[in-house]
C-alpha positions in Angstrom: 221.5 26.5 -127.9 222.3 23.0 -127.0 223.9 20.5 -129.4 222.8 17.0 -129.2 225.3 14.5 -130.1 223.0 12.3 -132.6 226.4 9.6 -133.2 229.3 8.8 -132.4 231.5 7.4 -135.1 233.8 4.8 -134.3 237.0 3.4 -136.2 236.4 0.4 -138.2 238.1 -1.7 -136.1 235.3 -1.4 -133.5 232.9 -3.2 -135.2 231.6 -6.9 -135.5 233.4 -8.9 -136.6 230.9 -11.2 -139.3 232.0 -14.6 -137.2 230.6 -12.8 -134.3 227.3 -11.6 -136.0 226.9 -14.8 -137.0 227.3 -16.4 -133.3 224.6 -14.1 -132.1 221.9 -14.7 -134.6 223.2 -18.3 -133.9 222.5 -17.7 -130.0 219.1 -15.9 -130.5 217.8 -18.6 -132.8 219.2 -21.3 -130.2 217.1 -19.1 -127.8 213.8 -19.2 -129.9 214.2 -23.1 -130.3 214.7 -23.3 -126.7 211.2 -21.2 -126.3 209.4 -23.5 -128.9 210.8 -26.6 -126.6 209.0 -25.2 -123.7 205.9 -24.1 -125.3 205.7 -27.9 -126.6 206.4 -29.5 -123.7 203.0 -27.8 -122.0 200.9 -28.4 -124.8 201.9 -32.5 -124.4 201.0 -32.4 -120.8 197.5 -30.6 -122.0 197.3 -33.1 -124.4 197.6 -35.8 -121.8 195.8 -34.2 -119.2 192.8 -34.1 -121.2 193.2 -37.1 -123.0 190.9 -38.9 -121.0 191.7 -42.6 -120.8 191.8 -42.5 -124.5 194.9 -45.0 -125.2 195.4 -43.1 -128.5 195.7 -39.8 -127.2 197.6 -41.1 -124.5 200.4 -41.9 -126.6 200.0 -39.2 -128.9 200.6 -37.1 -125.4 203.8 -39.3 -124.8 205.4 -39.2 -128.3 205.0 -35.2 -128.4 206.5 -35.3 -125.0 209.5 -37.5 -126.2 210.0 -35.4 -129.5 210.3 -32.3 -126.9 212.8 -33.6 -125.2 214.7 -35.3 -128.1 214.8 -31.6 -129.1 215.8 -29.8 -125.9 219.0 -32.9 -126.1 219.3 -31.3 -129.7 219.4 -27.6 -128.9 221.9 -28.2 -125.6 224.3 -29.9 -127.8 224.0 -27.6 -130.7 224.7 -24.8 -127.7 227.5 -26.7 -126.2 229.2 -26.9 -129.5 228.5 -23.1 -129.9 229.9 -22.3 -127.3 233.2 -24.2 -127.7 233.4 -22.8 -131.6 233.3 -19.1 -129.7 236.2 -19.5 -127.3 238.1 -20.2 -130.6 236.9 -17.3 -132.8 
């Protein structure tokens, strides 16, 4: 009859620290924003793709672009500052 090993308990002292949990939903939700970024970047070059000489939608196209990349500057700084906060911690 074989055992199977279903966990392995560790000491205490092996676990997360909550400054470190917190950095990694930090990270994924930096990730996510990142994803969002992209996925609005492509829908502003639809947008002006099929805008069709329309002066309107042309600049609706151009101000959705802008905002995307106002955010990307957003989310690299926000990472940057991440990142420096986790060599400290």
């Amino acid at each position: 009859m074989i055992l199977i090993n279903t966990a392995k308990a560790g000491v205490i002292s092996d676990a997360p620290t909550l400054s470190h949990v917190g950095l990694n939903i930090f990270n994924f939700l930096l990730s996510v924003a990142g994803g969002i970024v992209i996925i609005s970047i492509v829908i502003s070059g639809i947008l002006y793709l099929v805008a069709g000489g329309n002066e309107k939608r042309i600049s609706q196209a151009k101000n959705a672009m802008l905002n995307a990349i106002i955010g990307a500057i957003i989310i690299l700084g926000v990472k940057v500052i991440v990142i420096t906060i986790e060599k400290f911690i």
